[in-house]
N, C-alpha and C positions, 0 to 999 in steps of 0.2 A: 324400148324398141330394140330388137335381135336386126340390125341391119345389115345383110347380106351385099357389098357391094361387086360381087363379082363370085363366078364358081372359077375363074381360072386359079392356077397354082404352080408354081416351080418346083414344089418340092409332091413326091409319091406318097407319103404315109400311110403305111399297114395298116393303124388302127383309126384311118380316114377317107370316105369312099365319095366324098365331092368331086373329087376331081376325077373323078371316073365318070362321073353321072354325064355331062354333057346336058343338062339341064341349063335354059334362060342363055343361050347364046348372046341375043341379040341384048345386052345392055342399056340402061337407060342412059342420056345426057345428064350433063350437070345438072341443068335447070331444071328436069323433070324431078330429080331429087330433091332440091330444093325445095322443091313444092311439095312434095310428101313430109319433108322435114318440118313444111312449118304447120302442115297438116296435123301433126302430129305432136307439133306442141302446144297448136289448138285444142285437142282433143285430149291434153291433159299427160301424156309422157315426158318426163324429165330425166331420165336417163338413155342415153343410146350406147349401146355393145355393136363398136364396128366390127366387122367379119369377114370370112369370103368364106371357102376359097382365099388368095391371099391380097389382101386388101389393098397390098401398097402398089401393086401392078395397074392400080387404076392411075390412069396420067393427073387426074384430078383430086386426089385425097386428100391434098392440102388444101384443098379449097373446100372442100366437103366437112372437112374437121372446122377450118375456121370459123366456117356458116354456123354449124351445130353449137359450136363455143359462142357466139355473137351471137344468137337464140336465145341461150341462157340453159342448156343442156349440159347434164356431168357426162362427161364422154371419154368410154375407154372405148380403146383399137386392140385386137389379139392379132399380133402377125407372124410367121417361121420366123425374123429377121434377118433374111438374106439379104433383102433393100433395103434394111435399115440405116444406116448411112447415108443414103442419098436423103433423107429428110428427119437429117437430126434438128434442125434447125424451126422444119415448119409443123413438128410434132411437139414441141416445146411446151405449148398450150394444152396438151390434153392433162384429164384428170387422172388417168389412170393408165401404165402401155404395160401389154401381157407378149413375151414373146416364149414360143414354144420350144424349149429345150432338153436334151441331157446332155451333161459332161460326158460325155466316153464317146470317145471317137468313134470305135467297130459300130458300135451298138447306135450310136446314132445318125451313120450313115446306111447300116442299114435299116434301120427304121423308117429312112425317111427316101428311099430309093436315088437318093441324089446325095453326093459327095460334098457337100456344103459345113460339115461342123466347122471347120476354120475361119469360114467365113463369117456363119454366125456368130461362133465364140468373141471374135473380134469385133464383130457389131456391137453385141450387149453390153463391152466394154467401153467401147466408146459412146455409148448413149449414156451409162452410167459416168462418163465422164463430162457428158454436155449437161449433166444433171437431170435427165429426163428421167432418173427412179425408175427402170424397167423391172417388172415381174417377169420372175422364170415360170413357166406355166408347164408342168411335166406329166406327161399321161404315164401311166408305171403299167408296163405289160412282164413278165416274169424275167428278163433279160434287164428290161432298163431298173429297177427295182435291186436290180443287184450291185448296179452302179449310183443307187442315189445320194450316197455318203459324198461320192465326187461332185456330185450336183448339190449339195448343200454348201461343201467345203468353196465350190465356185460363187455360190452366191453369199455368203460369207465376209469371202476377201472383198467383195465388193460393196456390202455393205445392202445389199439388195435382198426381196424377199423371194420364195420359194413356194409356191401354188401347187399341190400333188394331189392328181385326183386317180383314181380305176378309170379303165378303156370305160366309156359311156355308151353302153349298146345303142344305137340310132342311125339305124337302116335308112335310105334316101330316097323316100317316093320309088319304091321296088327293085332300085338298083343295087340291092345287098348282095354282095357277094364275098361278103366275110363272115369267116367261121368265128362270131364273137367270142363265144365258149373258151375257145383257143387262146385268143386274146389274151383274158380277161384272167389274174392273179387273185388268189387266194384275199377275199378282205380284210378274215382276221390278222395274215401272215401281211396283209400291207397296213393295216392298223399297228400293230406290236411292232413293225421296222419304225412307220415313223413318229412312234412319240417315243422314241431310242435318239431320234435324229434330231426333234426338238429338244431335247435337251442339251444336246452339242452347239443349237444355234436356236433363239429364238426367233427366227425369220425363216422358219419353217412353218406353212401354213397349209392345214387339212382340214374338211370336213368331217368330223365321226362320226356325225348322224347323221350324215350321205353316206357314206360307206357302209356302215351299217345299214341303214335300207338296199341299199343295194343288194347286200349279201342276203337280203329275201324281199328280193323280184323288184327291187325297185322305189321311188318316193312315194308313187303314184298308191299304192295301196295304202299305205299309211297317213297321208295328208293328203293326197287327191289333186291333182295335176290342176291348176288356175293359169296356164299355160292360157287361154281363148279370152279370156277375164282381163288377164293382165300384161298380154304383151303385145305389140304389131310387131309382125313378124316383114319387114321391107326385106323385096327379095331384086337382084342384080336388072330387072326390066322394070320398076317400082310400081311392080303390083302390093297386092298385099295380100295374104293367103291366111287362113284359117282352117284348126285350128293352131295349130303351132309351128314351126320352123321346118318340121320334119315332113308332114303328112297335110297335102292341100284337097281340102274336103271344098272351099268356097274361093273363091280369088277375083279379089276387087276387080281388076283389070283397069281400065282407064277413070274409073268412076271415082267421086271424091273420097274421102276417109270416112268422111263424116255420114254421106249417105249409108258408106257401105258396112260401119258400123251400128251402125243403130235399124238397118233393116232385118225384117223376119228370119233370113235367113240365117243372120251370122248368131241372132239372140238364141235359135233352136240350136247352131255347134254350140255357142259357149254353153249351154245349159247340159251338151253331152260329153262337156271334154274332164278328160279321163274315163272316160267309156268306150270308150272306141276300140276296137279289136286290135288295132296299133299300137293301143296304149299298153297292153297288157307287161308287153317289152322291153318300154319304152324305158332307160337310165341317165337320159338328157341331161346333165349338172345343170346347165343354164339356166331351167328351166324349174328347179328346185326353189332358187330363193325367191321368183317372184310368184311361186306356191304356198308361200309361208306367211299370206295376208289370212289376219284372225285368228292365227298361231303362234300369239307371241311367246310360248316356252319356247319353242321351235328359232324363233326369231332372233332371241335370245344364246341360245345355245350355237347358231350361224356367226350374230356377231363376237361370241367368245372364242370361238375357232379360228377367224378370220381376224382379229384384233389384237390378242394377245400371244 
């Protein structure tokens, strides 16, 4: 499950157009969640990727995490960690916390339209010191890529891993208004920096057979996007949309999971997904590894990247 709990956000990021969109205002309550949550572990998901927008602005998230844990769900949160501190304590329980960062001050304040490095630097610190094992999650556009050496040498000293992926082209239900192109840094020129960086730190962790797909056109041409197959997509009013995270072709609306999976309509997107005109562009990381059912060199080659 890709659970979207909110499009709000504090922070502006360049190579991030959710918080632009104004999409799903009106949010759902706890208990509505709830009930998609267990919907959903009915229907056979055992992993949930919490999200937004930034997730921890929901007054409820630690109630939302401990349900999902109490379910029996492996549950990461990706958040800026600006609010990270205010719930060092009720994050404890997760399986996985990804927050998004670079070391270099210039570069990551502007990156992020908001003046926040200190704050955050200081969060990941101290989350690393309540022991909650935070991941630094770092998108590399041609500027941050020049400072990733600081951003390994940061998670280093702490003894913490190092997540590096390319800008992921994924335009938001038509509110694109980024010049991806622009974004987006050379893959071989980010391939050849970071297995230079691994070996200064083993806790340097990249995909090469993402990146590489990338550097022509994407995963989706070569393994074929299971995006509608394998994920509910829970979006911030807990609908559920189809078929993936990006582009809503069907949307449950109030109806169960169950119905709204298994009707004619959703079984005609999955059987079109990665066909889709949207797809063509589409470089979604998230969206890759639960691509990679019946692909086990693929699977393989994922968990050697991300493990070792």
């Amino acid at each position: 499950m890709l659970f979207e709990v909110t499009y709000r956000c504090d922070l502006h990021c360049g190579f991030c157009n959710i918080w632009k969109c104004g999409l799903y205002p009106n949010e759902a309550s706890t208990e509505e969640f709830k009930t998609r949550l267990r919907e959903s572990w009915e229907l056979g998901c055992r992993l949930i990727s919490i999200t937004g927008g930034e997730p921890l602005l929901r007054s409820d998230i630690s109630e939302l995490v401990e349900y999902s844990l109490d379910l029996g769900f492996y549950v990461q949160l990706v958040t800026n960690g600006t609010l990270l501190d205010r719930h060092l304590d009720s994050l404890k329980g997760l399986d996985f916390l990804a927050v998004s960062f670079t070391f270099d001050k210039n570069t990551y304040n502007g990156s992020r339209g908001v003046k926040a490095f200190r704050k955050v630097r200081d969060n990941i610190v101290k989350a690393a010191d309540a022991g909650l094992k935070p991941n630094i999650f770092c998108v590399l556009t041609d500027e941050i890529l020049e400072h990733a050496d600081k951003t390994v040498n940061f998670a280093k000293e702490l003894g913490i891993e190092v997540h590096f992926n390319s800008v992921d082209i994924s335009p938001k239900e038509g509110y694109d208004d980024i010049d991806w192109n622009a974004m987006r840094t050379e893959d071989e020129r980010v391939l050849k920096t970071l297995r230079e960086l691994r070996k200064l730190y083993s806790g340097v962790r990249f995909n090469e057979s993402l990146l590489r797909m990338k550097a022509h056109g994407g995963f989706n041409e070569r393994l074929g996007c299971k995006a509608a197959q394998t994920v509910v997509s829970l979006k911030p009013d807990a609908s559920v949309s189809l078929p993936c995270p990006i582009y809503t072709i069907a949307n449950s609306g109030n109806s169960s999971l169950k119905d709204f999976w298994r009707s004619k309509t959703v079984a005609s997107i999955r059987s079109k997904c990665g066909h889709f005109e949207f797809c063509k562009w589409c470089q979604l990381s998230c969206m890759y590894a639960p691509s990679l059912i019946g692909r086990p060199f693929y699977i393989f080659k994922w968990l050697n990247n991300m493990v070792y």
